[in-house]
C-alpha positions in Angstrom: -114.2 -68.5 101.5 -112.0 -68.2 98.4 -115.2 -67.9 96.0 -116.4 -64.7 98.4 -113.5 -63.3 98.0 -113.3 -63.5 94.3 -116.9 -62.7 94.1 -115.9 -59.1 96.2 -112.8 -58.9 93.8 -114.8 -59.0 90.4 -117.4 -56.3 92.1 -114.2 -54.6 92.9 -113.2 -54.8 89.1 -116.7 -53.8 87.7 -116.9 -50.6 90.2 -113.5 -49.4 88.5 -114.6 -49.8 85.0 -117.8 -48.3 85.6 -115.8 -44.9 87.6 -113.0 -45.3 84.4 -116.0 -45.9 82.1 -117.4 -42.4 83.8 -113.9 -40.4 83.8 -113.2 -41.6 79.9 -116.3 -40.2 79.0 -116.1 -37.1 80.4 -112.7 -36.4 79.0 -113.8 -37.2 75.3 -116.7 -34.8 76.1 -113.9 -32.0 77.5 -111.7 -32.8 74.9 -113.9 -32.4 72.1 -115.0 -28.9 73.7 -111.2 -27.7 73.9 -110.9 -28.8 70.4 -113.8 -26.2 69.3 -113.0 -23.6 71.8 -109.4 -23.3 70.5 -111.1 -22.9 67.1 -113.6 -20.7 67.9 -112.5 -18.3 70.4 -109.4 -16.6 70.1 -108.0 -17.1 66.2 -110.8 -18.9 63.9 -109.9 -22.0 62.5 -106.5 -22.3 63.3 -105.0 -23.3 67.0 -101.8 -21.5 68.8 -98.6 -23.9 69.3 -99.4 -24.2 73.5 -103.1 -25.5 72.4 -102.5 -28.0 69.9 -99.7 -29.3 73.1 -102.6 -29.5 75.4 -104.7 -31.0 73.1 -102.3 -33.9 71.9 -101.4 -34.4 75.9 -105.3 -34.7 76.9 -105.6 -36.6 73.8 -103.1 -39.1 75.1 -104.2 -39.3 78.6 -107.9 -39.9 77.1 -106.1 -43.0 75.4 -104.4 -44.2 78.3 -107.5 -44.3 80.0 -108.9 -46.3 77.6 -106.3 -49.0 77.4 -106.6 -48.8 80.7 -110.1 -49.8 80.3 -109.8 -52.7 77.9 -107.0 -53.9 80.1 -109.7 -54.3 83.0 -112.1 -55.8 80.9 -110.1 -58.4 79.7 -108.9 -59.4 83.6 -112.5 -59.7 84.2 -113.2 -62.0 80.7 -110.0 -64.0 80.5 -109.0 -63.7 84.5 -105.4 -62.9 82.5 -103.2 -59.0 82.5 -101.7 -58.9 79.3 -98.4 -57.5 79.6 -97.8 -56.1 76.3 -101.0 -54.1 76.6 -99.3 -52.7 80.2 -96.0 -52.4 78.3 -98.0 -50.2 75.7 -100.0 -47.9 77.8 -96.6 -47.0 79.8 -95.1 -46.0 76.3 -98.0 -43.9 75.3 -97.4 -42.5 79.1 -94.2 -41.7 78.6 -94.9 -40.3 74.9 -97.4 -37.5 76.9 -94.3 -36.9 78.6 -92.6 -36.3 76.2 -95.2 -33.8 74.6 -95.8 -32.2 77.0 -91.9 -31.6 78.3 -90.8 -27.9 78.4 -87.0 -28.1 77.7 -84.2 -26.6 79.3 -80.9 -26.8 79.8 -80.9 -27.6 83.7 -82.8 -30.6 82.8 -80.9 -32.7 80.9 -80.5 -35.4 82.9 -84.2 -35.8 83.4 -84.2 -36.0 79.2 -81.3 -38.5 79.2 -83.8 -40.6 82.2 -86.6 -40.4 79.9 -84.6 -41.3 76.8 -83.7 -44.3 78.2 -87.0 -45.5 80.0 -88.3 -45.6 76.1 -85.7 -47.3 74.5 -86.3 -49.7 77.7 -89.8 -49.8 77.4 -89.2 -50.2 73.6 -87.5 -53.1 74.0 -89.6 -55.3 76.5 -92.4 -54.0 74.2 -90.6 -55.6 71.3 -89.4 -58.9 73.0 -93.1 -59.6 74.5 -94.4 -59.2 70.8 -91.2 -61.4 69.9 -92.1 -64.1 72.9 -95.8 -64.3 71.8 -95.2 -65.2 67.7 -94.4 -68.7 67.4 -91.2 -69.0 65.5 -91.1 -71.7 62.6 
């Protein structure tokens, strides 16, 4: 029974990379036509301040969605989630965030919030690197 059920979990797992696969595509594909819209359309060779935001946001989420991918892939290879690879793609998450935030003064607290969920994130990023060198 168990080796059905990890049979229906790795076709699970191989129907998710194929969608990300799919979706990751796609957004290289619209990002790299945002990229030469903004050039081309409205001021030539140069992009406006709101653009090159959207662009570095997409750009991001495009990269999430790879790590996402490679972090699927190696579950499937290795039968292992590697946690600094999870710990990195929630950085990069809250970096898009952070991009993409339009400040103002009622929302300081959510600032402060996201402030610290780096530095947090910063440090378990740092101590699983730490935890995975071999001290000598």
């Amino acid at each position: 029974m168990f080796e059905y059920l990890n049979r229906f979990e790795k076709g699970v797992y191989l129907i998710l990379i194929l969608v990300l696969a799919f979706v990751v595509g796609v957004s290289v594909v619209e990002l790299v036509w945002m990229v030469i819209q903004g050039l081309i359309n409205f001021t030539p060779l140069r992009l406006e301040n709101y653009e090159l935001l959207n662009l570095f946001g997409f750009f991001l989420l495009v990269l999430i969605g790879v790590e996402l991918l490679d972090t699927i892939k190696m579950y499937i290879i290795k039968n292992e989630i590697h946690v600094e690879i999870v710990v990195l793609l929630a950085i990069i998450a809250i970096a898009r965030k952070v991009i993409l935030l339009e400040f103002s003064e009622q929302d300081y607290l959510m600032v402060i919030s996201i402030g610290v969920l780096f530095i947090s994130l910063s440090g378990g990023y740092y101590l699983v690197k730490r935890a995975g060198t071999k001290i000598e």
